[in-house]
C-alpha positions as CSV (number, residue, x, y, z in Angstrom):
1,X,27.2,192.4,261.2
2,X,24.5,195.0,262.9
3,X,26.4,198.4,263.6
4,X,23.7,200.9,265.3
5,X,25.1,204.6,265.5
6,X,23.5,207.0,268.0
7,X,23.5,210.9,267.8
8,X,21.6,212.6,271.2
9,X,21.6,215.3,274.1
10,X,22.9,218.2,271.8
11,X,20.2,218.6,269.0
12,X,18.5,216.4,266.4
13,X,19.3,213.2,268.5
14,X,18.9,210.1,266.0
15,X,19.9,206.5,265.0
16,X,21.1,204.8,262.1
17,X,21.4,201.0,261.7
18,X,24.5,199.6,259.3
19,X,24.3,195.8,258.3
20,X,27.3,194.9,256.5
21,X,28.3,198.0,255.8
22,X,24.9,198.6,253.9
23,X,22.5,201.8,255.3
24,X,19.7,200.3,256.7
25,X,17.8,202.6,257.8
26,X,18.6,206.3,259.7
27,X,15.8,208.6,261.2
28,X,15.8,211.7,263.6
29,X,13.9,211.2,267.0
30,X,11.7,214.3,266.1
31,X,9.6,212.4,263.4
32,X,8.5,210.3,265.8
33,X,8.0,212.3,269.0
34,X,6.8,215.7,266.9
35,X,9.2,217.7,269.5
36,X,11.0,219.9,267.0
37,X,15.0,219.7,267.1
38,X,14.4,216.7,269.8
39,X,17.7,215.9,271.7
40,X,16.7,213.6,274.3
41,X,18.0,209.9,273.5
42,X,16.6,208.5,270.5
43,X,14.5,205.7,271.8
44,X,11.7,206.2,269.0
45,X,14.5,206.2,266.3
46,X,16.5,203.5,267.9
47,X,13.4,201.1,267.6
48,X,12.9,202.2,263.9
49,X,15.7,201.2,263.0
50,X,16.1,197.5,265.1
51,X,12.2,197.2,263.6
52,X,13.6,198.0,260.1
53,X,16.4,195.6,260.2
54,X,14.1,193.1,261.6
55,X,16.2,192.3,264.9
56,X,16.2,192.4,268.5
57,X,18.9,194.7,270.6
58,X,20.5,191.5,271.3
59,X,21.3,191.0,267.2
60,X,23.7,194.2,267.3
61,X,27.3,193.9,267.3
62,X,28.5,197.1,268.1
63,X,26.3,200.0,269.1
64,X,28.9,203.4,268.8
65,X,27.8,206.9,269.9
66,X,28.8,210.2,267.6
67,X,31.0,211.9,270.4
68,X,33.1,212.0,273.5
69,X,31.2,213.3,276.4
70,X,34.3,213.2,278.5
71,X,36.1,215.5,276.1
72,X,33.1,217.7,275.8
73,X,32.9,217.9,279.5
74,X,36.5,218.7,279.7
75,X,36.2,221.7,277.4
76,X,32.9,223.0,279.1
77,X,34.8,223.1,282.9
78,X,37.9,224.7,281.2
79,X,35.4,227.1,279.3
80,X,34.0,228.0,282.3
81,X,37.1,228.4,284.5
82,X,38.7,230.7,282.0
83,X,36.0,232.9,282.3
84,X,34.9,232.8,285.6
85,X,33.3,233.8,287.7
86,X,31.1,235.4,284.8
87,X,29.8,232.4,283.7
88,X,28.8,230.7,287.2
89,X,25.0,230.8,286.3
90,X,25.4,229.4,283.2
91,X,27.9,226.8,284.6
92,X,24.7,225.9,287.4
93,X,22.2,225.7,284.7
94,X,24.5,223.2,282.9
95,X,25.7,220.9,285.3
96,X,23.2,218.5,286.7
97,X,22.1,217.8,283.1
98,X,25.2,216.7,282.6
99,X,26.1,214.9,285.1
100,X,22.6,213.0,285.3
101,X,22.8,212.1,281.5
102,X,25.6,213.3,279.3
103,X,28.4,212.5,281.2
104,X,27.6,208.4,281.8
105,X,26.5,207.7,278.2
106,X,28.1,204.4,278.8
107,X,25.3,203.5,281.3
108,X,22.5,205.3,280.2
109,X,22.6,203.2,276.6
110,X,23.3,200.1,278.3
111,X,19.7,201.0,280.4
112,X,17.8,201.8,277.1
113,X,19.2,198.6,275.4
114,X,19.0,195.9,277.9
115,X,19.3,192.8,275.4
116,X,22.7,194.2,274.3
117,X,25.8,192.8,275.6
118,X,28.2,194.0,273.4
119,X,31.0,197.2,273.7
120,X,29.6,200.9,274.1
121,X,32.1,202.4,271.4
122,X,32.9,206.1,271.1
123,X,33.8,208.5,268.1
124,X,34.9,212.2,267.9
125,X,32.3,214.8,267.3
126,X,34.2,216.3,264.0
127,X,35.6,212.8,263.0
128,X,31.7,211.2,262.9
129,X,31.2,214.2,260.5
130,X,34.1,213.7,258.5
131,X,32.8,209.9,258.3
132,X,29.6,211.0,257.1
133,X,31.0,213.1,254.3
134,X,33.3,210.9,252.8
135,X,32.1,207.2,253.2
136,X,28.4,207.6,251.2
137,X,30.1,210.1,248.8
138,X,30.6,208.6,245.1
139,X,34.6,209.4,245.7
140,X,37.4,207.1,246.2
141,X,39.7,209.7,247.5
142,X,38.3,213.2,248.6
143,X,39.3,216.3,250.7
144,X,37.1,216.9,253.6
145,X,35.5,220.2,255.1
146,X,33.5,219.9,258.6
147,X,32.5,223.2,260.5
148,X,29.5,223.6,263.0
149,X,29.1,225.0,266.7
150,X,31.4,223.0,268.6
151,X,32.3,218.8,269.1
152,X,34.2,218.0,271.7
153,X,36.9,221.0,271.0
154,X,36.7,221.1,267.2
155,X,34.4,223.4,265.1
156,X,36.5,223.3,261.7
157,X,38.2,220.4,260.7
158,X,39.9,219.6,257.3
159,X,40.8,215.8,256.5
160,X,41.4,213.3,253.9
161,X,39.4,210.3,252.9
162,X,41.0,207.2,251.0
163,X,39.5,204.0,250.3
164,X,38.4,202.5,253.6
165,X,40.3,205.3,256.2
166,X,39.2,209.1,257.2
167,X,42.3,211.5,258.6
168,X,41.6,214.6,260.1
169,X,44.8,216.4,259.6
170,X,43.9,220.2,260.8
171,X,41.1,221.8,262.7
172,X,40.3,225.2,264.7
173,X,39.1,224.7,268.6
174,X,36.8,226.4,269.9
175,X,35.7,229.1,270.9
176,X,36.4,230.3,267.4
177,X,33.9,229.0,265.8
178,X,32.0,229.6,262.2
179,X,28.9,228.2,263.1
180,X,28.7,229.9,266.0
181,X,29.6,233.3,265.0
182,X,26.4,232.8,262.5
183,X,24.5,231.8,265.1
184,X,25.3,235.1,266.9
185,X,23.6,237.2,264.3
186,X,20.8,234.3,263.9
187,X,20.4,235.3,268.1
188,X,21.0,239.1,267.4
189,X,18.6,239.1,264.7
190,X,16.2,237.9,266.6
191,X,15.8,234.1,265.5
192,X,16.2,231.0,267.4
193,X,19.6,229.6,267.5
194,X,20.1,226.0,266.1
195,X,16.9,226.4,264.0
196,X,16.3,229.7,262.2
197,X,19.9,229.9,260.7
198,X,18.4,229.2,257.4
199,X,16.0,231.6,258.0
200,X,19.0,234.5,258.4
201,X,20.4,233.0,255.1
202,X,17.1,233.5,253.3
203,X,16.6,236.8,254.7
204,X,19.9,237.7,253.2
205,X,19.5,238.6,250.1
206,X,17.1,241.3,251.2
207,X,19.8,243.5,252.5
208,X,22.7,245.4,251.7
209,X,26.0,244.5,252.8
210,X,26.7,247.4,254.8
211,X,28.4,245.5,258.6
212,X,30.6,243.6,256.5
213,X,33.8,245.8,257.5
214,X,32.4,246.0,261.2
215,X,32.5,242.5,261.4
216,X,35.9,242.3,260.1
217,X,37.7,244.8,261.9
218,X,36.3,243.9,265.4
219,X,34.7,240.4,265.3
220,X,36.4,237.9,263.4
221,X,40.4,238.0,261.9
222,X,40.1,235.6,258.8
223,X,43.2,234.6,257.2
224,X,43.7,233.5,253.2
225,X,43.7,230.3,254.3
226,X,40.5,230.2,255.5
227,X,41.8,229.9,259.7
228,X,40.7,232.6,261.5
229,X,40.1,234.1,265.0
230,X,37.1,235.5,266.9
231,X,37.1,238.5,269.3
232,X,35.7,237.1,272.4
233,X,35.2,240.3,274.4
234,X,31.9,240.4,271.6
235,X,30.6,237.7,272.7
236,X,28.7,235.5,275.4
237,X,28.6,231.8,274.1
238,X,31.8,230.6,276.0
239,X,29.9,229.9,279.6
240,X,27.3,232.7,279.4
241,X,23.4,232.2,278.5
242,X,23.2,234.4,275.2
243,X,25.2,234.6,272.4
244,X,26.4,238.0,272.4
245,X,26.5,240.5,274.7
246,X,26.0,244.4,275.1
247,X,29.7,245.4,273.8
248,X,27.9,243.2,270.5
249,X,24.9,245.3,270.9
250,X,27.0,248.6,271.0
251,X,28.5,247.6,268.2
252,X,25.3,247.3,266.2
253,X,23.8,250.2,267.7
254,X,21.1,248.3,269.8
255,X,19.9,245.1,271.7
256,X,18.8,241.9,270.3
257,X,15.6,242.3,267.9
258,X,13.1,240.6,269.7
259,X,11.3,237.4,268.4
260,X,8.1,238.1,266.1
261,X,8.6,241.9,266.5
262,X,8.9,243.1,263.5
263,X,11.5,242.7,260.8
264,X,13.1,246.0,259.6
265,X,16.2,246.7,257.4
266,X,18.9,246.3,260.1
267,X,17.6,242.8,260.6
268,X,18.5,242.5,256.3
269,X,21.8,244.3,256.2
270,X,23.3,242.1,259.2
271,X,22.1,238.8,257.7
272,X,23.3,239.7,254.5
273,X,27.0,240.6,255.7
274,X,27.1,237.5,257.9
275,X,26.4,236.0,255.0
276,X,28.9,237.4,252.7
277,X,31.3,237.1,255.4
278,X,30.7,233.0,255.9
279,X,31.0,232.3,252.0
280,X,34.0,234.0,252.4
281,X,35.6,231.8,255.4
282,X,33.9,229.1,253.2
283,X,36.0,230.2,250.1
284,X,39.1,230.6,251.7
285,X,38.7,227.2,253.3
286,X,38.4,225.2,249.9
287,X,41.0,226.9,248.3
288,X,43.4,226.1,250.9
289,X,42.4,222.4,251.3
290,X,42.8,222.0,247.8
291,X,46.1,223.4,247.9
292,X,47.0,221.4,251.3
293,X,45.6,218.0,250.1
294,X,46.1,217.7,246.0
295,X,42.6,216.5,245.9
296,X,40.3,216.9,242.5
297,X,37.0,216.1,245.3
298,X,35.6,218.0,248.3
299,X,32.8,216.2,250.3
300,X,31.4,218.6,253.3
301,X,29.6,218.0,256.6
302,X,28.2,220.0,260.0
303,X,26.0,222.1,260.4
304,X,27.7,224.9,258.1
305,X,27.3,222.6,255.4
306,X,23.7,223.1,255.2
307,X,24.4,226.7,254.2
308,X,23.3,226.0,250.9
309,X,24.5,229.7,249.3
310,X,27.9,229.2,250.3
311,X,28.2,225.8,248.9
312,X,26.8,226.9,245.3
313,X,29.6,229.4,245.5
314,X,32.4,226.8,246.5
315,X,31.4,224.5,243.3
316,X,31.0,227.2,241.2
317,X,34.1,229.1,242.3
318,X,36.1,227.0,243.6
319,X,39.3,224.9,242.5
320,X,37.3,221.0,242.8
321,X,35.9,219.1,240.1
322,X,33.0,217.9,242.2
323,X,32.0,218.1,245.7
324,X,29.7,216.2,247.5
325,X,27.5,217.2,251.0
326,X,26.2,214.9,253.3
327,X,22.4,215.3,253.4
328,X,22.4,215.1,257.0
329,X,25.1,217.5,257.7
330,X,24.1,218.2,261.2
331,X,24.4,216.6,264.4
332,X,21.8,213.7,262.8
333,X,24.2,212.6,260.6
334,X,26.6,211.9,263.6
335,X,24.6,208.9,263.9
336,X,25.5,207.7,260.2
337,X,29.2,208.9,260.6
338,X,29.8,207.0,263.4
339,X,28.6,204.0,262.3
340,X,30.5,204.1,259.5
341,X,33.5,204.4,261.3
342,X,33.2,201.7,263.2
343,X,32.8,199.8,260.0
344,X,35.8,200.7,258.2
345,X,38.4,201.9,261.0
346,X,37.2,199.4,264.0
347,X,36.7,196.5,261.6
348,X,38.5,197.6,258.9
349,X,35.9,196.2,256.5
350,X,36.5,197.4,252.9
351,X,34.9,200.3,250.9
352,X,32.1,199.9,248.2
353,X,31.5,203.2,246.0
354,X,28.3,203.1,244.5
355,X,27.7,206.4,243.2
356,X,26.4,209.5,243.8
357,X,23.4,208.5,245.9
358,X,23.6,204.8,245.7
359,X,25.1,204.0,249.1
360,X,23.1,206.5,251.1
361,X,19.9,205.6,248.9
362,X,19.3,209.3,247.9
363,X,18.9,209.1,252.2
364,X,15.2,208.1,251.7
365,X,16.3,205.7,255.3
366,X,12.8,206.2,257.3
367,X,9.9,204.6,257.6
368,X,7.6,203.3,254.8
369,X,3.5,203.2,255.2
370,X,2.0,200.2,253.2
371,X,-1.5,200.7,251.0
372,X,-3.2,198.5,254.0
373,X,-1.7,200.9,256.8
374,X,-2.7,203.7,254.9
375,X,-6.1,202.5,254.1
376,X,-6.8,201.2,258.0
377,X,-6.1,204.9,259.4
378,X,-7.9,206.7,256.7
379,X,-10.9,204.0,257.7
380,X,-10.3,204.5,261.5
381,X,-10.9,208.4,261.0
382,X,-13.8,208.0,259.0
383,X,-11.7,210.3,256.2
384,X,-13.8,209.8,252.6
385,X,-10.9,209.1,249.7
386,X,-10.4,207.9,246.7
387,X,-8.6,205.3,245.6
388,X,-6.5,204.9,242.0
389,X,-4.3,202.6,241.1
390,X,-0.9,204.0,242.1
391,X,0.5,204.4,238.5
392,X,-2.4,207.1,238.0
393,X,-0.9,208.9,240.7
394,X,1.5,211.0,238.9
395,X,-0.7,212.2,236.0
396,X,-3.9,213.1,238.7
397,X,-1.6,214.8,241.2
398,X,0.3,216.7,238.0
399,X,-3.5,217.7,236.8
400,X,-4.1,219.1,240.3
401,X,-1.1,221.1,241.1
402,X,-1.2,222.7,237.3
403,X,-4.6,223.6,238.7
404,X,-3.0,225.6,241.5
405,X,-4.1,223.4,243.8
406,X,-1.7,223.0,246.9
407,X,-1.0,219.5,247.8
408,X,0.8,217.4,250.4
409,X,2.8,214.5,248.7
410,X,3.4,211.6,251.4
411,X,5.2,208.6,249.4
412,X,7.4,206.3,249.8
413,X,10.8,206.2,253.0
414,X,10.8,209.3,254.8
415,X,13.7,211.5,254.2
416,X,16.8,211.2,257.1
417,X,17.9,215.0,257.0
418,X,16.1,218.6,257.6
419,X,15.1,218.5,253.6
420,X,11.7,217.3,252.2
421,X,13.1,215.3,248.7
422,X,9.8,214.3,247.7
423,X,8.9,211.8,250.1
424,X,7.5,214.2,253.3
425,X,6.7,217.5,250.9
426,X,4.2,220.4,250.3
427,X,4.1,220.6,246.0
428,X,2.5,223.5,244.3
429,X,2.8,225.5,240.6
430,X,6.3,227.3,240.7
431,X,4.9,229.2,237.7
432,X,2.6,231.3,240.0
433,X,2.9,234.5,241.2
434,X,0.7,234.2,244.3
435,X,2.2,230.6,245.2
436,X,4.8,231.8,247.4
437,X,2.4,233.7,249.9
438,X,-0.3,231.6,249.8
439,X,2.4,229.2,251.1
440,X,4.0,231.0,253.7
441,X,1.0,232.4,255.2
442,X,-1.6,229.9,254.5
443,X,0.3,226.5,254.7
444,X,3.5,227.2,256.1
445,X,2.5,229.6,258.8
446,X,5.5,231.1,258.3
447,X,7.5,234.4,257.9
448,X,6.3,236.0,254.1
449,X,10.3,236.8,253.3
450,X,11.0,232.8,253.5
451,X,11.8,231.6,249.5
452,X,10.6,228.5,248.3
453,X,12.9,225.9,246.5
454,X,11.9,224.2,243.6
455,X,12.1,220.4,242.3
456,X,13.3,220.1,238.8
457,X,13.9,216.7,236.5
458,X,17.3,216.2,236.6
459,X,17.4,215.7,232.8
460,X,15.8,219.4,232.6
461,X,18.1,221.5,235.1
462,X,20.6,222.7,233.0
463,X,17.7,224.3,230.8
464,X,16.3,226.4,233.8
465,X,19.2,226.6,235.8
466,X,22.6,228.0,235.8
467,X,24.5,224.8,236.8
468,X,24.5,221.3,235.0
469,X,25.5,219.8,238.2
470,X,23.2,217.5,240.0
471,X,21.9,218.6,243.6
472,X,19.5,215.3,244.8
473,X,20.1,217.0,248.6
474,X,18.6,220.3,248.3
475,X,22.0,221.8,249.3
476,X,23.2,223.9,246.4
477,X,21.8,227.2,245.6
478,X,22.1,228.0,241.5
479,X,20.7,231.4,239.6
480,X,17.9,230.9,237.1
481,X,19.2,231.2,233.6
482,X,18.9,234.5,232.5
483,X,16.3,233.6,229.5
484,X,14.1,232.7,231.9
485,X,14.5,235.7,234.3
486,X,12.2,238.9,234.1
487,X,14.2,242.1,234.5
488,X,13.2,244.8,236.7
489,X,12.2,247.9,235.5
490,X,13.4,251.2,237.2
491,X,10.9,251.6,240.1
492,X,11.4,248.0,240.8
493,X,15.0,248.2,241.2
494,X,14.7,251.2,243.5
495,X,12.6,248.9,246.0
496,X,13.6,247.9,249.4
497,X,13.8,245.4,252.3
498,X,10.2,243.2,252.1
499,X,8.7,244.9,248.8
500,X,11.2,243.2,246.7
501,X,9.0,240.3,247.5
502,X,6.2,241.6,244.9
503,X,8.3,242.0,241.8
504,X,7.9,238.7,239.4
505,X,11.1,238.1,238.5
506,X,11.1,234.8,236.4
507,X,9.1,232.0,234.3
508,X,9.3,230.3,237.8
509,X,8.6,232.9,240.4
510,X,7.3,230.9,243.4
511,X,10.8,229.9,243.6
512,X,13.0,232.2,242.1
513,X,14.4,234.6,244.9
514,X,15.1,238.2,245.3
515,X,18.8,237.3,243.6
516,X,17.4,235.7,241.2
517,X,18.8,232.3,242.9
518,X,17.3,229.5,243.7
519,X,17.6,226.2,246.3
520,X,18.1,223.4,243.9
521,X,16.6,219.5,244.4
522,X,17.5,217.8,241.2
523,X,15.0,214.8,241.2
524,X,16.4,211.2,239.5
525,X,13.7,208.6,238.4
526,X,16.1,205.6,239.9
527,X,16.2,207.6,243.4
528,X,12.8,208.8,243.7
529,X,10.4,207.1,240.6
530,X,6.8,208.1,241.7
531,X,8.0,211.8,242.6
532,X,10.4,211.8,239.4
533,X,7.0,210.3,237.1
534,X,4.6,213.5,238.7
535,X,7.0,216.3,237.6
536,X,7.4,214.7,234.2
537,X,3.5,214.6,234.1
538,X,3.7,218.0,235.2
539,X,6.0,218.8,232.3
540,X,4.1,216.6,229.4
541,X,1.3,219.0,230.6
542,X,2.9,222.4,230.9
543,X,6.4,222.0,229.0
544,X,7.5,223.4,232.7
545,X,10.1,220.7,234.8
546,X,10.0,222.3,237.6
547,X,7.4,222.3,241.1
548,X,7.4,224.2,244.2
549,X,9.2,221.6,246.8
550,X,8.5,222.7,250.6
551,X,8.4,220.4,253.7
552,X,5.5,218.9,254.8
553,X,5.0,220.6,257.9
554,X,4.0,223.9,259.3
555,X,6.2,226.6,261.7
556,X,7.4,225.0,264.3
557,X,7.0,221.2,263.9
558,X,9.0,218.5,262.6
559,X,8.3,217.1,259.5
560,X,5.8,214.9,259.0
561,X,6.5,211.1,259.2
562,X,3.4,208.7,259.6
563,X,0.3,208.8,258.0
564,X,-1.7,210.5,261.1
565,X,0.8,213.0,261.2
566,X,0.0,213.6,257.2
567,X,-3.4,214.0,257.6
568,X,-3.5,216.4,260.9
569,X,-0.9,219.2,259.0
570,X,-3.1,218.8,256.3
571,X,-6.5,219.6,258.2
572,X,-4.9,222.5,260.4
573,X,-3.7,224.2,256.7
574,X,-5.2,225.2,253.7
575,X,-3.9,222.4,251.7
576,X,-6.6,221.7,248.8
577,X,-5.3,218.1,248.7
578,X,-3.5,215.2,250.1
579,X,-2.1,212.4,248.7
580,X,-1.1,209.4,250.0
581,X,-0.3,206.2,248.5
582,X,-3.0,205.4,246.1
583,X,-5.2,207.3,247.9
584,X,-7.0,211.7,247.1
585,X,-8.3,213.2,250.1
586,X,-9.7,216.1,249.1
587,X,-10.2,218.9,251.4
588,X,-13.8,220.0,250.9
589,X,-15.1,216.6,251.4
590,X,-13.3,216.2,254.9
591,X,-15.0,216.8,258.2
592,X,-13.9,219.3,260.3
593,X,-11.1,217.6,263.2
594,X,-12.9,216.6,266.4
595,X,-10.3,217.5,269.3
596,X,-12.4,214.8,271.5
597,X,-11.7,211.9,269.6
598,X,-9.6,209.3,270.8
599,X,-6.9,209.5,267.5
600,X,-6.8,213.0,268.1
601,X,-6.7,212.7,271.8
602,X,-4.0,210.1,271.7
603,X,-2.1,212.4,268.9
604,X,-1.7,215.7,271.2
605,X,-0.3,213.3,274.2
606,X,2.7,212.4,271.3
């Protein structure tokens, strides 16, 4: 039984393919047309994953996309009647995209997959998340906790998974909104929506909380239980073409910062009471769910879900025994949701638990680049290497980075998610006090304040790190334990905004932050061997489990997924090495890249 699950048109469009209820494979369309946050329909990923599963489009049984355009349109006329005629240009703008693709889905997937003859099958927005929490999670029975922008009317959800069924027994309806009430400061700040909301989380702890009662009192009324209201005369979202609006910017005492003009303090203090104010909401939430449901488990999905901070604060603070966050929280993960519904609701197939990372394969679900597929691009190019047998590839690439050498790590499945886990990642010393900027500004391209999370042996993380609870996902922020911190003295203490970023605070300060926190990837030899053997190499050689763990790719593109793709971010960087397979490409034996080429020629068409 072949159950392909589609995500598209919003953004990260993807596909996963389930085969008897088992993950076969699950990749964003991004990877494959190097169009960061790529919403068009999946095509690229959709092929992946038939090509994975070794079938045609005529060997699927049910093909099931993550929402209900129908509903979504419904919401976006009645959005825009209720505030017209204000929002009659956005309203323009919107239209005859929808109408030529995102309102006859039904069609437009029956074009792309010709050989199918099956049902088109539709799931809800907040429901496909809910799916993608529970079902992979290690938990027979679990509360559940979606929030993002928008579904179809949903942003916050709160539902119950049991054996084989998902409920969704409450939610909030736009245009109260979490995720979009962050992604009004990530706009006022001056950051790109739907992107650089991380980037407002790590620029958090640079400021002072100091709009937190502002925000309170005129944007958002948030209840114990976590519910809450927004004050819409603030804001634009609802059928406008910004965010916010200039009663938001006389509120804050100005208009939007503009992108790549300069960061100052205001930009700090508002991301870091946003930030206060979300774990908050966050809080709130859990405590009431646990109350409502009875549960001991919490599993989390949508795009507020990825806010990292606030989930280190719900397991540490909060009333569950464990919780559990789908990798792909965002609309990506729609794909896998869905699918997964269709499995256990539609067919009503049974439930196998198989751990914490078992059924989702620690969500290394992309593609995988043989030795001889490697070898034959590396020849192609004409790129000198050298070739070890793959066992030596740990202890050489462990020798390297405790050399301070920066190197791009390209083993194994490609990660399905926004996180490099060691498959698609940019490795470095963590013990260096120069690592973090050489990154950002040499490899990353990248703003300077941006921290860098750190890989550590699973068996190790209770020794560096405040929290004995594993975090494979890269979602879950923990301090660094306080015998391995370095205090501040006086002067240091007294600095502010940006020069915080030249005080060594830790053993590990490449990836300890300004709080003294840190964005935890736990790393398991049975879920990622290779990357688990070169940290323990690393270790064996420096009595140090830890690595710097940062995505193989620079500002503005995806992450890298095929070898090609490897080699060009490493050649436009000043990576010292790449590895690849079996294979060392060392930097200063590499020619510079020819633009004329036909590779590279054929690469800047993709």
């Amino acid at each position: 039984m072949n159950i392909l699950g589609i995500s598209a048109f919003y953004h990260d469009s993807a596909a996963c393919l389930l085969r008897d209820g088992e993950i076969v494979a699950a990749a964003q369309e991004e990877r494959f047309t190097r169009k960061k946050h790529d919403y068009r329909f999946p095509e690229h990923a959709i092929a992946y994953c038939l090509q994975e599963a070794g079938i045609n489009a005529d060997a699927l049984d049910h093909v099931v996309f993550y929402d209900k355009p129908f509903l979504k349109f419904e919401r976006l006329l009645e959005s825009y009647i209720a505030y017209a005629p204000k929002g009659f240009g956005s309203f323009l703008k919107a239209m005859p995209v929808w109408i030529r693709q995102k309102l006859f889905m039904r069609e437009l997937i029956h074009k792309a997959l010709p050989d199918y003859k099956g049902k088109m099958l539709f799931s809800s927005h907040h429901e496909s998340h809910a799916a993608s929490a529970f079902f992979p999670s290690p938990f027979a029975e679990a509360a559940i906790f979606t929030a993002d922008g928008v579904g179809e009317w949903a942003t916050t959800t709160i539902g119950v998974g049991t054996g084989n069924r998902v409920e969704i027994i409450r939610e909030i309806q736009f245009p109260h909104s979490l995720g979009l009430l962050y992604s009004a400061f990530t706009y006022y700040t001056g950051f790109k929506v739907n992107s650089g909301e991380y980037k407002v989380m790590g620029l958090a702890p640079y400021g002072e909380p100091k709009y937190v009662d502002l925000i309170y009192e005129h944007l958002i009324d948030l209840k114990e239980d976590g519910s809450f209201k927004l004050n819409m005369d603030y804001f634009n979202y609802a059928a406008g073409l910004t965010m916010t609006n200039g009663k938001f910017d006389a509120l804050f005492g100005g208009p939007p910062r503009q992108q790549e003009s300069k960061l100052t303090q205001k930009e700090m203090d508002l991301a870091r009471s946003i930030q206060v104010v979300t774990e908050e909401a966050m809080l709130r939430s859990a405590r009431y769910i646990h109350r409502l449901t009875g549960m001991r488990n919490l599993c989390l999905a949508g795009g507020v879900a990825l806010n990292c901070v606030g989930n280190g604060r719900i397991l540490r603070e909060g009333p569950f025994k464990d919780m559990w966050i789908q990798p792909a929280s965002g609309d990506a993960g729609g794909a896998l949701g869905a699918a997964t519904l269709i499995w256990h609701h539609y067919l009503d197939k049974p439930r196998a638990i198989k751990g914490k990372n078992r059924l989702q394969k620690a969500t290394y679900l992309g593609p995988e680049y043989s030795r001889d597929e490697i070898k034959a691009f590396l020849d192609e190019i004409g790129a000198p290497y050298t070739e070890v047998p793959l066992e030596e590839i740990p202890e050489r690439t462990a020798e390297l980075v405790a050399s301070e050498k920066v190197i791009g790590w390209f083993e194994g499945r490609m990660e399905f998610g926004p996180r490099a886990l060691g498959a698609r990642s940019i490795i470095g010393d963590a013990r260096s006090s120069s690592m973090q900027e050489v990154m950002n500004l040499k490899i990353k391209f990248r703003e300077s304040f941006r921290p860098f999370a750190p890989s550590v042996l699973v068996e190790h993380v209770a020794d560096w790190f405040e929290t004995s609870h594993d975090s494979p996902y890269m979602l879950l922020v923990a301090n660094v334990r306080k015998e391995r911190c370095r205090w501040m003295t006086s002067t240091e203490e007294n600095l502010w905004g940006l020069d915080k970023l030249k005080v060594v605070r830790s053993e590990v300060p490449a990836i300890t932050h300004v709080d003294y926190s840190a964005r935890l990837q736990t790393v398991d030899k049975d879920d990622a061997p290779l990357y688990h053997a070169m940290i323990q190499a690393f270790y064996n050689k420096t009595a140090c489990p830890v690595i710097i763990n940062t995505s193989f790719n620079v500002r503005g593109e995806p992450i890298v997924c095929a070898p090609k793709d490897a080699y060009i971010c490493f050649m436009r960087t000043k990576m010292d090495y790449l590895v690849m397979g079996p294979f060392i490409i060392d930097k200063s034996n590499q020619k510079p890249l020819e633009k004329d080429s036909d590779w590279m020629r054929e690469y800047e068409l993709d």
